[in-house]
N, C-alpha and C positions, 0 to 999 in steps of 0.2 A: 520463546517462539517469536518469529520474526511477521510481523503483520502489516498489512500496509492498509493505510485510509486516505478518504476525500476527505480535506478541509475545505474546499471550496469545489465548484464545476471543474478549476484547472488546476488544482495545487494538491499532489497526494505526498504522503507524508510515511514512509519507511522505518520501523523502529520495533523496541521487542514490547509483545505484548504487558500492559499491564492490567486492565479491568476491562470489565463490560459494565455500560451507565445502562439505567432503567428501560431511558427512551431509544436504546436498539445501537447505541453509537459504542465505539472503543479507544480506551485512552491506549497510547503508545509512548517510551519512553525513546527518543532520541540522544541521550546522553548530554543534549545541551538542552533540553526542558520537554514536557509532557505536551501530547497534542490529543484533542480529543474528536474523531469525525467519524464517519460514515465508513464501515468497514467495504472492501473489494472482495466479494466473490466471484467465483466462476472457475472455469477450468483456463487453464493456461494454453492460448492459444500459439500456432508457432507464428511467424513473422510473415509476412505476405511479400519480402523483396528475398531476390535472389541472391545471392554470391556468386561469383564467377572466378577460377582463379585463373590467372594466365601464368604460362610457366616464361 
């Protein structure tokens, strides 16, 4: 399963699930090493810019 965390306020981190740690956070494996932060919930909002397409 593909999970995404905050490692920091500006830095999230996209990878497949590996663990849930004690204090609430989750590690993620990105294939070039393990990160462990603050999981993203919520619902998936759509985008607030429009497209427009000219023909």
């Amino acid at each position: 399963m593909i999970r995404t965390i905050l490692i920091s306020d500006y830095i999230q981190v996209q990878g497949t699930f590996v663990r849930n740690l004690e204090d609430g956070s989750v590690v993620v494996s990105t294939g070039s090493g393990q990160f462990a932060g603050r999981p993203i919930q919520g619902e998936v909002k759509a985008s607030s810019q429009e497209m427009l397409a000219i023909a």
